[in-house]
ROTORNU-746496 format. One record per residue (C-alpha): x negated, y negated, z negated; residue in three letters. Coordinates in steps of 0.5 Angstrom, whole numbers, padded with zeros to 4 digits, always signed. Layout:
residues N
XYZAla;...
***
This chain:
residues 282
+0224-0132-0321Unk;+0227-0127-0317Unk;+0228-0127-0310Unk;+0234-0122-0307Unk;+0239-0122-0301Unk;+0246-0119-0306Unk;+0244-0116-0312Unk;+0239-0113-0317Unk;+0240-0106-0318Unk;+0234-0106-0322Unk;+0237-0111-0327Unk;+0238-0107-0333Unk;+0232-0106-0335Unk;+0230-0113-0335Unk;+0235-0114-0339Unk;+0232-0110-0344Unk;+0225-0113-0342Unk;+0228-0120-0344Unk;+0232-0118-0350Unk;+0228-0113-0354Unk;+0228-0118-0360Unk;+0232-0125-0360Unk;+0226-0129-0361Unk;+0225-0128-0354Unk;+0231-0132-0350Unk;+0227-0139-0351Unk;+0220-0136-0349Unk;+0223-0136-0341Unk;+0228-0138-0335Unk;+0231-0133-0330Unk;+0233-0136-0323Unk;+0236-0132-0318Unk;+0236-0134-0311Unk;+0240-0130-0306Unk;+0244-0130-0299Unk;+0250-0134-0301Unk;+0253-0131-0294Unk;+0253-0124-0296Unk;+0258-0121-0302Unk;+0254-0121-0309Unk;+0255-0115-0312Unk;+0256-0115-0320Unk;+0250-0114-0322Unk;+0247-0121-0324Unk;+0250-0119-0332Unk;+0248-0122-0338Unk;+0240-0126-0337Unk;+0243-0126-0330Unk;+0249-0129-0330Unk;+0250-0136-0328Unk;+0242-0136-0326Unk;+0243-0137-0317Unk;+0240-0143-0316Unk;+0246-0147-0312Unk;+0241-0148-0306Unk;+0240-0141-0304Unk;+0240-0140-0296Unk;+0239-0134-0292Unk;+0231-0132-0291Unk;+0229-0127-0287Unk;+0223-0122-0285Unk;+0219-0123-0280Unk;+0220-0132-0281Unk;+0219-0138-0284Unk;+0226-0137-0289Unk;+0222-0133-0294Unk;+0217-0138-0296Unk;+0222-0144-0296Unk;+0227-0139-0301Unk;+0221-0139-0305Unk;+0219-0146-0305Unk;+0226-0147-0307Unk;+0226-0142-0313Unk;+0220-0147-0315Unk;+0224-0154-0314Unk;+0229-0151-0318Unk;+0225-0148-0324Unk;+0220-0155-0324Unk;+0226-0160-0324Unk;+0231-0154-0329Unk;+0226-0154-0335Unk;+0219-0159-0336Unk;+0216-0153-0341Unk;+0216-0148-0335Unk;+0209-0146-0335Unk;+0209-0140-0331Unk;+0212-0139-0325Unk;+0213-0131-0323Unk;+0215-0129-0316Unk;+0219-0122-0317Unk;+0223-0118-0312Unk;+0229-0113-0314Unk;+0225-0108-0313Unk;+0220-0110-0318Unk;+0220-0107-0326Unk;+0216-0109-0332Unk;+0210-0106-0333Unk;+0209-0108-0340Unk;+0213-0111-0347Unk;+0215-0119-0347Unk;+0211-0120-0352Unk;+0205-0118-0348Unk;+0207-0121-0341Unk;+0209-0127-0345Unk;+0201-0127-0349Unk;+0198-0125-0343Unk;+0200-0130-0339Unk;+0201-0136-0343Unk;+0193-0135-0345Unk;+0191-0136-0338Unk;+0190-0143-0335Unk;+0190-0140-0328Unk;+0194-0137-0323Unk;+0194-0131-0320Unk;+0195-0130-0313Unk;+0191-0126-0308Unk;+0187-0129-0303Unk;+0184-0125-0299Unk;+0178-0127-0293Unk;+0178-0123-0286Unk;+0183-0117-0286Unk;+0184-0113-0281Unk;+0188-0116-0276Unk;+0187-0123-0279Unk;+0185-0128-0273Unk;+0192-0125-0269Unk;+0196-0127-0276Unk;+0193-0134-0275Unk;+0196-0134-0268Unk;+0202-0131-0269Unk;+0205-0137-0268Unk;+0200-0138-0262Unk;+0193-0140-0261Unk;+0193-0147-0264Unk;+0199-0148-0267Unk;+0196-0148-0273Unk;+0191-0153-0271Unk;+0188-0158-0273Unk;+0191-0158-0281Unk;+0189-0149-0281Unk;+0183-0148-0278Unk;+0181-0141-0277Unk;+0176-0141-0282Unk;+0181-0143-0288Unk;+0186-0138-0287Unk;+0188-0133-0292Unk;+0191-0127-0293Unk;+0195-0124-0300Unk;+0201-0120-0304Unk;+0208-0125-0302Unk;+0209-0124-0311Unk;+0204-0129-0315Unk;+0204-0132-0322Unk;+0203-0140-0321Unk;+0201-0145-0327Unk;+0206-0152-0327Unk;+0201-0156-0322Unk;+0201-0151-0317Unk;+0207-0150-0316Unk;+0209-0158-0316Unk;+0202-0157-0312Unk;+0207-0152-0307Unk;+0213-0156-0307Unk;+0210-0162-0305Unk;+0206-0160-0299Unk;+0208-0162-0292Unk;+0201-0161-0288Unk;+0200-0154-0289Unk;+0208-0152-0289Unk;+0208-0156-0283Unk;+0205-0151-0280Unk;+0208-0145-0282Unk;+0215-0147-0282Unk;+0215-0145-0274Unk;+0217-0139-0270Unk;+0212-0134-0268Unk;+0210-0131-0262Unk;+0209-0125-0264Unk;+0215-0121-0269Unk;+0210-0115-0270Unk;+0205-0118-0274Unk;+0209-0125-0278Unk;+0209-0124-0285Unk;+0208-0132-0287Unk;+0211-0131-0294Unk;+0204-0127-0295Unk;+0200-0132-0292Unk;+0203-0139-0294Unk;+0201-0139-0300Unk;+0194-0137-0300Unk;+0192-0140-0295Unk;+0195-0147-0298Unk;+0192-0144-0305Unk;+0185-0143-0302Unk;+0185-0150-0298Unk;+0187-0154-0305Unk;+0184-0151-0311Unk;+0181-0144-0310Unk;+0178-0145-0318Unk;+0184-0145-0320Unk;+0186-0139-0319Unk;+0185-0131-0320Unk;+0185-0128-0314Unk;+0190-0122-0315Unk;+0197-0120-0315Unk;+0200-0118-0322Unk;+0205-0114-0319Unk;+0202-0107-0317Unk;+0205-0103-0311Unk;+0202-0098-0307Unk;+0199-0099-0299Unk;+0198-0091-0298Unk;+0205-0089-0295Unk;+0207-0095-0290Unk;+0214-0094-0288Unk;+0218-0099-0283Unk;+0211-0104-0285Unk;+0213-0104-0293Unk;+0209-0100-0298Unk;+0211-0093-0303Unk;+0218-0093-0305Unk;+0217-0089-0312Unk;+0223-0084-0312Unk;+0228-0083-0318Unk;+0224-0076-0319Unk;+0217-0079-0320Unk;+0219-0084-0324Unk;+0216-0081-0331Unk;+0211-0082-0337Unk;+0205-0080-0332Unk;+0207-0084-0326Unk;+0207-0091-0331Unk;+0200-0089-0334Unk;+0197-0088-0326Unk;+0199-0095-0325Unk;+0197-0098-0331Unk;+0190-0095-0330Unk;+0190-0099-0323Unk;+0186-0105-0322Unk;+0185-0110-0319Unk;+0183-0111-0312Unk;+0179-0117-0312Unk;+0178-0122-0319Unk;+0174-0128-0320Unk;+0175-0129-0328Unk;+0182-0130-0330Unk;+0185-0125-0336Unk;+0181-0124-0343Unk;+0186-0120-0346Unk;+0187-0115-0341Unk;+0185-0113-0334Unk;+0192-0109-0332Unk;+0199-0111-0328Unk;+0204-0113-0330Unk;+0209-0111-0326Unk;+0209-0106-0320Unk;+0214-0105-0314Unk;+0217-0101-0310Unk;+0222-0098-0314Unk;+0228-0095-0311Unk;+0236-0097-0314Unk;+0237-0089-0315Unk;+0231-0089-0320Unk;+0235-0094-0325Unk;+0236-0088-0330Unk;+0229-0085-0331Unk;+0227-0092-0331Unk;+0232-0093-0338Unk;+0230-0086-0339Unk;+0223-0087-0341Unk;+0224-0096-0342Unk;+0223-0097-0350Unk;+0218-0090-0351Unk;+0214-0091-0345Unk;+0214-0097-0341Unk;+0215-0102-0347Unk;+0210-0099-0351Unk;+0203-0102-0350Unk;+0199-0098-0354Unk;+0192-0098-0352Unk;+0192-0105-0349Unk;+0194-0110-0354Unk;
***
């Protein structure tokens, strides 16, 4: 599921990730949900074409708006195909990580989720306030709210698990007091995870991305002259922050962000060789 405002520059690698042999098209469903407002450029070509989900809304940083286009990505894909099983929250700016057929055996190996859900980060009790000091209150005491990545995988269950909440979203779904600091996409999501099934889930995010450099209050952008052979293998020795069980077949990312729409041709350049290639893992 890929969450966009007009377009998917990155789409051409997808494009080979999804199509590497022709045994893979019954294996996934793509779902696009972007800004039906804003003019879409014509990048949603071959996997993509025809996959905007019809009830794609305007979403917006710093409100509620992104996680209602996620839960609508999830209500789409719940309702498209009953053999769903894992539901991926990607962004343009996201490339794979590894072959098809090693995400696709990696993921359907697991009978969990993996969402990072993270327990007193700094400034947490002022994002809980955001919306102010007891609008979260009685459902999102203090002590249950949680932290985490806005891209997550989720098993079938708790997707309809996310689709059919009122309570927590309630509580979310208000304005906040204080723009600086309201980033409800990556607190939603953990919090109700946490407070209906925490044993269910891993509590990580399968898409790397690199905090270090913060610009604007979004993480590292990879630059079209770092793209390279060494720069995958780096992330790939990444692990992950925080687990409690979850994959046997590997303990490495899937995806990774952020990549910017100028890297588009080193990425193809080292697709097949480099990126597809999951010697050493498999």
């Amino acid at each position: 599921m890929f969450l966009t405002t007009t377009s998917h520059p990155l789409a051409p690698i997808w494009e080979l990730f999804f199509n590497q042999t022709s045994q893979h098209k019954s294996l996934y469903n793509v779902y696009v949900h972007v800004d039906p407002t804003l003019k879409h450029e014509p990048s949603f070509f071959g996997t993509f074409h025809n996959r905007i989900i019809p009830s794609s809304k305007p979403a917006y940083r710093h409100t509620p708006t992104l996680i209602s286009a996620a839960r609508r990505l999830l209500s789409h894909s719940l309702l498209d195909d009953p053999s769903n099983y894992m539901f991926i929250l990607l962004s343009p700016s996201c490339i794979p990580f590894h072959s098809f057929n090693f995400t696709y055996k990696t993921l359907v190996s697991s009978t969990k989720s993996f969402i990072e859900i993270l327990k007193n980060e700094p400034g947490w009790y002022d994002r809980w306030a955001a919306r102010g000091s007891s609008a979260m209150l009685p459902d999102v005491p203090p002590g249950e709210f949680r932290m985490g990545s806005q891209f997550w995988t989720l098993t079938r269950a708790h997707a309809r698990m996310v689709v059919s909440d009122v309570d927590i979203w309630a509580k979310f779904n208000k304005p906040c007091v204080r723009k600086d600091i309201c980033y409800l996409e990556e607190y939603y999501f953990p919090t109700l995870l946490h407070m209906r099934d925490p044993q269910g889930c891993v509590s990580a995010t399968l898409t790397h991305v690199d905090w270090s450099i913060i610009e604007h209050g979004h993480p590292r952008t990879y630059k079209p002259s770092e793209i390279g052979d060494e720069l995958i293998q780096q992330l790939r020795s990444a692990r992950f922050r925080y687990r409690n069980g979850g994959l046997k077949r590997n303990d490495t990312f899937l995806f990774a962000r952020k990549f910017s729409p100028a890297g588009i041709s080193p990425l193809m350049n080292i697709a097949r060789n480099v990126i597809f290639n999951d010697s050493g893992f498999m």
